[in-house]
GULOLO-827015 format. One line per field, with one value per atom (N, C-alpha, C): residue number from 0; residue in three letters; atom name; x, y, z. Coordinates in nm, 4 decimals, padded with zeros to 6 digits, always signed. Layout:
nr	(NUM,...)
rest	(ala,...)
atom	(CA,...)
X	(X,...)
Y	(Y,...)
Z	(Z,...)
END
This chain:
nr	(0,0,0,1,1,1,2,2,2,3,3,3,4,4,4,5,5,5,6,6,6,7,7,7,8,8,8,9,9,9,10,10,10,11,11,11,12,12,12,13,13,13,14,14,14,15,15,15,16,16,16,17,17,17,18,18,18,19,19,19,20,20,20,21,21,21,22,22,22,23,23,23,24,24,24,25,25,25,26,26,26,27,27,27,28,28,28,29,29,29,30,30,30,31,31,31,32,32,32,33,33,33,34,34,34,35,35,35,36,36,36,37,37,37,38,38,38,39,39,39,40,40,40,41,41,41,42,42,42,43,43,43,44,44,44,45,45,45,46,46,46,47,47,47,48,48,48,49,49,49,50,50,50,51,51,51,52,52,52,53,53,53,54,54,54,55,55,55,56,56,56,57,57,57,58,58,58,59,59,59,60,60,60,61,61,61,62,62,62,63,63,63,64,64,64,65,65,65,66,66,66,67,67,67,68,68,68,69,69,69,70,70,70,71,71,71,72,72,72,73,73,73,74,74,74,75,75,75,76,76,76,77,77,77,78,78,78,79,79,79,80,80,80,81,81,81,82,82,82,83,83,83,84,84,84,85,85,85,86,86,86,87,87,87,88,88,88,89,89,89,90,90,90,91,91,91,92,92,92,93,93,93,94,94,94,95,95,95,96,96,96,97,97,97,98,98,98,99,99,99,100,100,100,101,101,101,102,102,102,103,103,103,104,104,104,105,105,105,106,106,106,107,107,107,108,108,108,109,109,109,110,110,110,111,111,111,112,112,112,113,113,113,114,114,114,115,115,115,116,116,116,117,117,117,118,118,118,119,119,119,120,120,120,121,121,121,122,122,122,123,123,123,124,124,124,125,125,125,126,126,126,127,127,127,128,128,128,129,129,129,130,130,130,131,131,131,132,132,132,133,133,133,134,134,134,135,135,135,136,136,136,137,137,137)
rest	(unk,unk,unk,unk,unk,unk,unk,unk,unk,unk,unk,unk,unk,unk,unk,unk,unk,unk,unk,unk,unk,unk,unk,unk,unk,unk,unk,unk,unk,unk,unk,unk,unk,unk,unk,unk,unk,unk,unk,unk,unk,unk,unk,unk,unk,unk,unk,unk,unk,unk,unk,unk,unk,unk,unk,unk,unk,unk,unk,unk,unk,unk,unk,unk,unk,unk,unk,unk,unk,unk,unk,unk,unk,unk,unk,unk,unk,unk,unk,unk,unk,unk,unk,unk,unk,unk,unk,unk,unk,unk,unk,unk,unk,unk,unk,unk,unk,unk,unk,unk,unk,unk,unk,unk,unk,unk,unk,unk,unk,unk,unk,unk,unk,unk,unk,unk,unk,unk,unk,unk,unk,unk,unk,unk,unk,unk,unk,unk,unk,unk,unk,unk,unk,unk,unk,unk,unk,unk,unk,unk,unk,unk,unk,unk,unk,unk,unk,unk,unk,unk,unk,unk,unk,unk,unk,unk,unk,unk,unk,unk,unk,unk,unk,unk,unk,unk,unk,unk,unk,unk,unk,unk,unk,unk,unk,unk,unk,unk,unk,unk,unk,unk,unk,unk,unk,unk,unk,unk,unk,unk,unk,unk,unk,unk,unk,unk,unk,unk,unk,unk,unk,unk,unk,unk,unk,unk,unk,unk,unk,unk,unk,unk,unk,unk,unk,unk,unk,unk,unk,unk,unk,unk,unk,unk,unk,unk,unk,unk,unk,unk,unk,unk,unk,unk,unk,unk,unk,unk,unk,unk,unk,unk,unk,unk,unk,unk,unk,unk,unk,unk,unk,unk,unk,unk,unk,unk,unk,unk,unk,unk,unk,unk,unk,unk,unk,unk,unk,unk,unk,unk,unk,unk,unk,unk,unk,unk,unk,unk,unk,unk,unk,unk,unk,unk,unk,unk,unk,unk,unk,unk,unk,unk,unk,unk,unk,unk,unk,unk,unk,unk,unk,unk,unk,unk,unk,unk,unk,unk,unk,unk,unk,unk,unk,unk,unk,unk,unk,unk,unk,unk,unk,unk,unk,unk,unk,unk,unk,unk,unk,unk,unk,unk,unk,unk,unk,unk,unk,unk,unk,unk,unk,unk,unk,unk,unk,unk,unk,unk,unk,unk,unk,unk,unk,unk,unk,unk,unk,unk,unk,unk,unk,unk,unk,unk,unk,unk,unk,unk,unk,unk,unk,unk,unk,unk,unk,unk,unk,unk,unk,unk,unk,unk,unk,unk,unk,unk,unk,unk,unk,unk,unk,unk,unk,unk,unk,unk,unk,unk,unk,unk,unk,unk,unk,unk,unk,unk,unk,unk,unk,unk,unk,unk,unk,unk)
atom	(N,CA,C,N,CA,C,N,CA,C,N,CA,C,N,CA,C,N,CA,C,N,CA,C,N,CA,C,N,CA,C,N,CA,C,N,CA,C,N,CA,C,N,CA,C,N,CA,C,N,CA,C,N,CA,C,N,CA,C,N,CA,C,N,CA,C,N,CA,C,N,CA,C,N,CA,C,N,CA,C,N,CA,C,N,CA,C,N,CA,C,N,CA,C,N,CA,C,N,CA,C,N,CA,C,N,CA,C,N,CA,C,N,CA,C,N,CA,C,N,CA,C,N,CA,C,N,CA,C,N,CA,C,N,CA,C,N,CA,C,N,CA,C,N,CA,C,N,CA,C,N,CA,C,N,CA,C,N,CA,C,N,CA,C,N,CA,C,N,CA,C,N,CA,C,N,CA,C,N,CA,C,N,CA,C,N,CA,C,N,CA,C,N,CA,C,N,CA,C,N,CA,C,N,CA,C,N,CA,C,N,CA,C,N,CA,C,N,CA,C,N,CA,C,N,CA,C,N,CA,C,N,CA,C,N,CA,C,N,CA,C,N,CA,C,N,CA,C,N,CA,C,N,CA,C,N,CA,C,N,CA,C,N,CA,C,N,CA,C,N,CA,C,N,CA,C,N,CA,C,N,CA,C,N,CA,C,N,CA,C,N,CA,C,N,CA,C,N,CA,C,N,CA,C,N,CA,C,N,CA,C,N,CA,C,N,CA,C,N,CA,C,N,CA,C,N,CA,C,N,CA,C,N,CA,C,N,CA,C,N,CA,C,N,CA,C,N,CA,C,N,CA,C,N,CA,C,N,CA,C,N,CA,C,N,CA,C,N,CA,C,N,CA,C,N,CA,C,N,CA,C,N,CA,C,N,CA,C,N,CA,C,N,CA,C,N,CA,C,N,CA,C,N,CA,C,N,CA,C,N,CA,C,N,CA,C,N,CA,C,N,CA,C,N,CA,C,N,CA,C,N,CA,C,N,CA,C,N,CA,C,N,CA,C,N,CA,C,N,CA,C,N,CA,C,N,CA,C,N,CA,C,N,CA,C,N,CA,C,N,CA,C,N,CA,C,N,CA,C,N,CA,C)
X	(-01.7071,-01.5851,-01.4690,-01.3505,-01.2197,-01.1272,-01.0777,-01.0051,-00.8383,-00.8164,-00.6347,-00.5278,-00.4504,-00.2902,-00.1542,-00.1041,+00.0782,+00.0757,+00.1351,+00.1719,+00.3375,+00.3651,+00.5017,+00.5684,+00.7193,+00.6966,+00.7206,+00.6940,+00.6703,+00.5210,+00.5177,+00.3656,+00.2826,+00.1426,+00.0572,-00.0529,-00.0651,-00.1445,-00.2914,-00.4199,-00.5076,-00.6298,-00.7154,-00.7933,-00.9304,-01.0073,-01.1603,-01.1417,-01.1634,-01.1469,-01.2745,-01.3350,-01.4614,-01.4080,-01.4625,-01.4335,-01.5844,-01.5474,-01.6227,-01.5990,-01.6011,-01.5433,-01.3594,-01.3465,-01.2318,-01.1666,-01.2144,-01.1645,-01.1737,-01.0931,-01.1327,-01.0524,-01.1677,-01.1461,-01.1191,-01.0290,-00.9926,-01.0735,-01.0810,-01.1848,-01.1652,-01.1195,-01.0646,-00.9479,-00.8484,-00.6906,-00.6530,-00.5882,-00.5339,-00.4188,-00.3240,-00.1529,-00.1503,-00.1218,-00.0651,+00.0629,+00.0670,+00.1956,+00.1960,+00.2697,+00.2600,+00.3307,+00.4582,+00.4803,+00.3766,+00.2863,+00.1733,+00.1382,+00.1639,+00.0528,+00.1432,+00.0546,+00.1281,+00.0448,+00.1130,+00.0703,-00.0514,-00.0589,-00.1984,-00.3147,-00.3792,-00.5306,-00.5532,-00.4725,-00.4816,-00.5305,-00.3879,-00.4029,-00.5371,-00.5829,-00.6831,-00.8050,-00.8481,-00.9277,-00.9516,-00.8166,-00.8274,-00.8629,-00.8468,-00.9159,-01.0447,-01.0730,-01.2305,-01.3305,-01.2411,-01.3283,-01.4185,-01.5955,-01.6871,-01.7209,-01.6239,-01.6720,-01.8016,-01.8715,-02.0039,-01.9640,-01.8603,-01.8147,-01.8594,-01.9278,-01.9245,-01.8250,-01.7260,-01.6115,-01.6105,-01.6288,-01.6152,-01.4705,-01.3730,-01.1915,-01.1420,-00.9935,-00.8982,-00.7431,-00.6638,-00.5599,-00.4590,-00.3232,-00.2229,-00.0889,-00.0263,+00.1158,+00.2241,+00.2879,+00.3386,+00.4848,+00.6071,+00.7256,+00.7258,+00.8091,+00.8846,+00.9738,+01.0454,+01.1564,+01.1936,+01.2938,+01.3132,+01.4402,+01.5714,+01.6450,+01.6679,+01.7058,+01.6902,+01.6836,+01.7082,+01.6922,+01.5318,+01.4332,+01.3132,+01.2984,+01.3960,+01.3881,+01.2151,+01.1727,+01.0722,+01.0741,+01.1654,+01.1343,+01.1913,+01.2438,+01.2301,+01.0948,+01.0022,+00.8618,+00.8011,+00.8158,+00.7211,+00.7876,+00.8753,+00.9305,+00.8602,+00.8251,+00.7871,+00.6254,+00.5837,+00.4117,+00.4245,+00.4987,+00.4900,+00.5138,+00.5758,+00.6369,+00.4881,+00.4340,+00.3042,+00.1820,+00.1796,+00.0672,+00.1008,+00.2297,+00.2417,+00.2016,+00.2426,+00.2052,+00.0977,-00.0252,-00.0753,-00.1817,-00.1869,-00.1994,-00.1899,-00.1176,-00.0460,-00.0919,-00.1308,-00.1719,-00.1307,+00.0154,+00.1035,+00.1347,+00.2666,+00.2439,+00.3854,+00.4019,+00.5025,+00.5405,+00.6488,+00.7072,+00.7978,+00.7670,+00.8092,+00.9560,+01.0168,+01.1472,+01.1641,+01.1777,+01.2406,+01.4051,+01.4923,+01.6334,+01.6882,+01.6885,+01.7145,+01.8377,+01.9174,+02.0538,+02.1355,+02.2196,+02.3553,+02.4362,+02.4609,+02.5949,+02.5231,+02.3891,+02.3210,+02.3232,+02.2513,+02.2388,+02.3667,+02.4917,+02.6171,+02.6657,+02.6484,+02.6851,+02.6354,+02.5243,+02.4206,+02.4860,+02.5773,+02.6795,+02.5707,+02.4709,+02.4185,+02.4351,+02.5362,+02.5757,+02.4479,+02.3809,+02.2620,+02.1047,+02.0663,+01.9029,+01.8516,+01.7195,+01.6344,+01.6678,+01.6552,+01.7114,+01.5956,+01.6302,+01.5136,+01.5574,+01.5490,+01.6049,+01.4880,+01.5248,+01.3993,+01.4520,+01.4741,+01.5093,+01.6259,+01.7504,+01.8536,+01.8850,+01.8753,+01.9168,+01.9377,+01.9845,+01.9661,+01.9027,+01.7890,+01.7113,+01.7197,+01.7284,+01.7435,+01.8168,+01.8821,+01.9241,+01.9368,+01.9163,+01.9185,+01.7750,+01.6777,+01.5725,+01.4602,+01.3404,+01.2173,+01.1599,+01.0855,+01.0867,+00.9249,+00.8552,+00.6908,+00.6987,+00.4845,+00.4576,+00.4163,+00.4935,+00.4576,+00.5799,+00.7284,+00.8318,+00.8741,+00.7819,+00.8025,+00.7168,+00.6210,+00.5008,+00.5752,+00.6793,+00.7523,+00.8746,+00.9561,+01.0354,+00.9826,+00.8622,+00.8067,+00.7503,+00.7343,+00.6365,+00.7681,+00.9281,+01.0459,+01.0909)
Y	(-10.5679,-10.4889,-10.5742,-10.5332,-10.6055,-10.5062,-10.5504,-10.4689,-10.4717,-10.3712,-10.3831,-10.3294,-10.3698,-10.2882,-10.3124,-10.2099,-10.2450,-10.2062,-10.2662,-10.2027,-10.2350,-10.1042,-10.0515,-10.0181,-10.0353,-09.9811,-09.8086,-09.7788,-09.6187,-09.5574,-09.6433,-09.6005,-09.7088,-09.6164,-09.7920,-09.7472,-09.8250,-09.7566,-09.8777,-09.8525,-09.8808,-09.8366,-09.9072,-09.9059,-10.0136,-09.9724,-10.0691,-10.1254,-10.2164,-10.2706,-10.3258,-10.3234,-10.3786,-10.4500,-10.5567,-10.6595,-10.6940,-10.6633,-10.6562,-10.7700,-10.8958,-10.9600,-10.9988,-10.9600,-10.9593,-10.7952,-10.7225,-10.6381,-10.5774,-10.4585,-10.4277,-10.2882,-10.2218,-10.0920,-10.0235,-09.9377,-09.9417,-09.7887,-09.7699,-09.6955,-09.6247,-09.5566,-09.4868,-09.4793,-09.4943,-09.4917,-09.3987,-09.4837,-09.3507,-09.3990,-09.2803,-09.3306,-09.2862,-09.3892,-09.2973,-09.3817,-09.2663,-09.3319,-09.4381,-09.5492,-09.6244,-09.6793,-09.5554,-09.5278,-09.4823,-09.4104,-09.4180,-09.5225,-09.6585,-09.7278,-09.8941,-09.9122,-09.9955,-10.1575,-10.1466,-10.3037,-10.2375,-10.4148,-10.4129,-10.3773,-10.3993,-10.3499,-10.2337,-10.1444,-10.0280,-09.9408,-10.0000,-09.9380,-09.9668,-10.0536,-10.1060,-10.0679,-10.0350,-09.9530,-09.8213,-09.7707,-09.6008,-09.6159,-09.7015,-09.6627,-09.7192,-09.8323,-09.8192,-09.7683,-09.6678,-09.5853,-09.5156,-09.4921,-09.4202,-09.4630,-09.5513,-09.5934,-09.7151,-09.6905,-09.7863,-09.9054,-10.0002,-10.1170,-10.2656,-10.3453,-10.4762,-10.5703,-10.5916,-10.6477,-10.7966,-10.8860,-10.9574,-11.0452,-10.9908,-11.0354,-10.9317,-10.9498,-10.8693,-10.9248,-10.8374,-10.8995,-10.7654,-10.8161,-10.6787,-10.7430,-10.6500,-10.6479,-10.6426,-10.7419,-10.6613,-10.7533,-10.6311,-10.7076,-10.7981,-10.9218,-10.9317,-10.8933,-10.9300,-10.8984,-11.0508,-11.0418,-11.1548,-11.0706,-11.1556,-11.1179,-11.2102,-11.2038,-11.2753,-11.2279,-11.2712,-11.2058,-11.1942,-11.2265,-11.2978,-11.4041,-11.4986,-11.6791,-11.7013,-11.8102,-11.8845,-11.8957,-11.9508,-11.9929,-11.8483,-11.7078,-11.6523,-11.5527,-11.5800,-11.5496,-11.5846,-11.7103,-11.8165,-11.7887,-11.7402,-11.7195,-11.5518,-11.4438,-11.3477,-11.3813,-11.4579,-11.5131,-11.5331,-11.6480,-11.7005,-11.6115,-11.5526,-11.4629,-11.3645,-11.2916,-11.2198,-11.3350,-11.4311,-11.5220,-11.5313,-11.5538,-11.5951,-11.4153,-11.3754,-11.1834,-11.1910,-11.2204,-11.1305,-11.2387,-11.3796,-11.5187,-11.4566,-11.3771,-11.3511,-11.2122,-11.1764,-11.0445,-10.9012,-10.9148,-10.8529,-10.7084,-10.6072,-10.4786,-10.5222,-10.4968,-10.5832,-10.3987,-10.4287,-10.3535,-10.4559,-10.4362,-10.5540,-10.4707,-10.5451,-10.4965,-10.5718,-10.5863,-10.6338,-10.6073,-10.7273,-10.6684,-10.6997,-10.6992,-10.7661,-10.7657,-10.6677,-10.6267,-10.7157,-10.8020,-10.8902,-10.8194,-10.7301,-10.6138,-10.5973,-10.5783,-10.5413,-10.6707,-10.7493,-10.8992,-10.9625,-10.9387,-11.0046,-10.8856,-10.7613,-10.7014,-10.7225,-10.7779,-10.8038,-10.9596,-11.0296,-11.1228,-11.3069,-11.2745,-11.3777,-11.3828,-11.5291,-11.6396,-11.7389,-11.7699,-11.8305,-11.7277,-11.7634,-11.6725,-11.8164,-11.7684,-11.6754,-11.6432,-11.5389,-11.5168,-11.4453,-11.4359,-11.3613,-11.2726,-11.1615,-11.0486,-11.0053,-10.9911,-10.9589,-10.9056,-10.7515,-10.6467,-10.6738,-10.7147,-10.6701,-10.7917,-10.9380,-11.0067,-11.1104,-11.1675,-11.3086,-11.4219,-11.4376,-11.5780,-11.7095,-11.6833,-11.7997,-11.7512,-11.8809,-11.8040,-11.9498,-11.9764,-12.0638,-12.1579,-12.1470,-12.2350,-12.1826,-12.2610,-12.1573,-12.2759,-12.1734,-12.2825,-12.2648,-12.3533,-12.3715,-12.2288,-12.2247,-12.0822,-12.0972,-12.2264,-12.2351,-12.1960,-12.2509,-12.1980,-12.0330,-11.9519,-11.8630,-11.7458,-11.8558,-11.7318,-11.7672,-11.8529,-11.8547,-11.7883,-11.7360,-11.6331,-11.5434,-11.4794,-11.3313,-11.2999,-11.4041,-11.3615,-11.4024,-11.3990,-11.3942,-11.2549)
Z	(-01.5398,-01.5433,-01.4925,-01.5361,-01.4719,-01.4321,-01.3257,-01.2670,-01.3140,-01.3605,-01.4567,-01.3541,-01.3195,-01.2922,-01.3177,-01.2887,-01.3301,-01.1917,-01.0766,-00.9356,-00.9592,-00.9382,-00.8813,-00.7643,-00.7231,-00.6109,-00.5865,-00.6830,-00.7109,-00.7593,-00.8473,-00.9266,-00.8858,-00.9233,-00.9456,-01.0457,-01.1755,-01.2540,-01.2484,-01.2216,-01.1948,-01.3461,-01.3872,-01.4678,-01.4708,-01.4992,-01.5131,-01.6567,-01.6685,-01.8437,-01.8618,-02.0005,-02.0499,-02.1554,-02.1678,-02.2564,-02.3371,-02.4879,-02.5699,-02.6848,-02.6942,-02.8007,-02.7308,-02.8983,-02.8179,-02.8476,-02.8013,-02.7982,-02.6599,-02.6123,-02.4509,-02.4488,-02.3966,-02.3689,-02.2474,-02.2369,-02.0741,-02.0403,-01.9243,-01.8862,-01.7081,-01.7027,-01.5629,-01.5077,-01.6118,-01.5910,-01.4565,-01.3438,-01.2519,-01.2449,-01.2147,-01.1874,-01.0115,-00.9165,-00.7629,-00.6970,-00.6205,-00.5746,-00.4724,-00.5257,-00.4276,-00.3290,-00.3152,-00.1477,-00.0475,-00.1254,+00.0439,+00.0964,+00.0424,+00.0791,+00.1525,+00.2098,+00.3156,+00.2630,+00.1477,+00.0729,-00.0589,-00.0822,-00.2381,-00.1718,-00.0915,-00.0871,-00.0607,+00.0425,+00.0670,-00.1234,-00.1930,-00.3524,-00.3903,-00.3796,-00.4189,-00.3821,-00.2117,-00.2065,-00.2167,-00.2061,-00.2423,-00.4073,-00.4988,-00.6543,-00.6568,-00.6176,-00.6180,-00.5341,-00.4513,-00.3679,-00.4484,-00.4011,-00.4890,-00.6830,-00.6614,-00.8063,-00.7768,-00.8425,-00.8632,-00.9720,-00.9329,-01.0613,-01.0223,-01.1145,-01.0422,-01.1052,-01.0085,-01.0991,-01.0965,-01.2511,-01.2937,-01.2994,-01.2640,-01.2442,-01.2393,-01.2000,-01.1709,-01.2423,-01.2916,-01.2935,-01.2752,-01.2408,-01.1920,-01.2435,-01.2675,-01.2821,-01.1517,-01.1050,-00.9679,-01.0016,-00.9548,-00.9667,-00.8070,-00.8241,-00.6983,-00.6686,-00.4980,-00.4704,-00.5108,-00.6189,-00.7035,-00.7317,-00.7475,-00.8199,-00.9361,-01.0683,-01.1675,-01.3075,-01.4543,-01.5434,-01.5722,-01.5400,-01.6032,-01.6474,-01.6214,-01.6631,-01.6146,-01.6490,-01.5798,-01.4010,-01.4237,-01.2532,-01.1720,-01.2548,-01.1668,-01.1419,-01.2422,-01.2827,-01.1282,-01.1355,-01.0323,-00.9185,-00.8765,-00.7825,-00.7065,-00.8278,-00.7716,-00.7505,-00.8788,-00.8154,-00.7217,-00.6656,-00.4964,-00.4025,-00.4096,-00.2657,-00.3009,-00.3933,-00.3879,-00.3261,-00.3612,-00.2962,-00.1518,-00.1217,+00.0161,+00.1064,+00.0305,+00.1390,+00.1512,+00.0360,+00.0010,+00.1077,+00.1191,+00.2037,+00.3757,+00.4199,+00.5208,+00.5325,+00.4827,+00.4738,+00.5513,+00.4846,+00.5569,+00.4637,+00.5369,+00.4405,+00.3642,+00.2199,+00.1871,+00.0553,+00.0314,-00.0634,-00.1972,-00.3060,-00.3898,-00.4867,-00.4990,-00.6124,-00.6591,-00.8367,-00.8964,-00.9705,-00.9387,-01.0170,-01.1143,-01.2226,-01.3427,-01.4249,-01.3409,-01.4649,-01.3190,-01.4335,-01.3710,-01.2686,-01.3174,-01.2360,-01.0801,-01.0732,-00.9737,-00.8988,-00.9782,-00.8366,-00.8406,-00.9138,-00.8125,-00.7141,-00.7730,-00.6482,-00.4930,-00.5338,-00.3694,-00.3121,-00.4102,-00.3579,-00.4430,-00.5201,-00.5548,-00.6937,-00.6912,-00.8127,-00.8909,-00.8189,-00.8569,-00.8403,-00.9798,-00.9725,-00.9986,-00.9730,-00.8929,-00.7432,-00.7105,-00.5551,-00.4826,-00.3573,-00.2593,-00.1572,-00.1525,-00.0644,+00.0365,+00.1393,+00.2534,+00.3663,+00.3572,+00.4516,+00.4419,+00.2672,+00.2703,+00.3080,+00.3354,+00.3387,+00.2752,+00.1847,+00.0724,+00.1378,+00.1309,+00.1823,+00.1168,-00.0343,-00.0870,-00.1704,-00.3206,-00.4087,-00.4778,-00.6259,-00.6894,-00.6899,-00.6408,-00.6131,-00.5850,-00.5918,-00.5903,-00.4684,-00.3842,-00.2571,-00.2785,-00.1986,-00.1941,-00.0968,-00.1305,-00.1099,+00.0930,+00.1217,+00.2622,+00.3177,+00.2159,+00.2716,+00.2842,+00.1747,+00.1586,+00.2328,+00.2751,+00.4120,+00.5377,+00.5536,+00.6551,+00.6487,+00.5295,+00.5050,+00.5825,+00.5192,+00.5083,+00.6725,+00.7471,+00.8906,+01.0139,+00.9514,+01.0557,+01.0685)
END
């Protein structure tokens, strides 16, 4: 089995996937909210709670707190900041911002950018995931 999600910071939609060829069928769709939850594993164990699955991979959807259109490097920028939390194993809430009007209003000229409790940490550059577990644990 593989473990599927889109994590939101509202929703989080969770599913078992079987992979047959190439085809793949999804199999236990749940939607919850994921303001209860104080980070990814919490989500994670409340859906495979009582399920009997032996999971073969996992993969998830998760925005960052990234500001940016979706360029590349602002892609790699929300991978990293999820590796470095998730590394650190801290309770993290993720946003993504994508419309222009929004990230100059927050005062940033250069994307990819990084917001963390409302503050611009970086902006124009994607820093290693050591600079960025040292963002996240100030």
């Amino acid at each position: 089995m593989i473990l599927v999600g889109d994590i939101g910071g509202t929703n989080s939609r969770l599913a078992l996937a079987r992979a047959n060829g190439s085809r793949v069928s999804i199999e236990q769709l749940e939607v919850s909210d994921s303001r209860q939850a104080d980070g990814l594993a919490p989500i994670l164990e409340r859906y495979l709670a009582g399920k009997n699955a032996t999971l073969e991979a996992a993969g998830f959807g998760i925005p960052g707190p990234v500001l940016g259109p979706g360029c590349p490097r602002c892609n790699k920028l929300a991978e990293d900041v999820l590796k470095a939390a998730m590394e650190l194993d801290i309770k993290y809430k993720f946003e993504k911002v994508t419309d222009m009007r929004d990230i100059m209003a927050m005062g940033v000229m250069m994307t990819p950018a990084l917001v963390i409790d409302g503050v611009v940490k970086i902006s124009g550059k994607v820093p290693s995931v050591d600079e960025l577990k040292k963002m996240l644990s100030e």
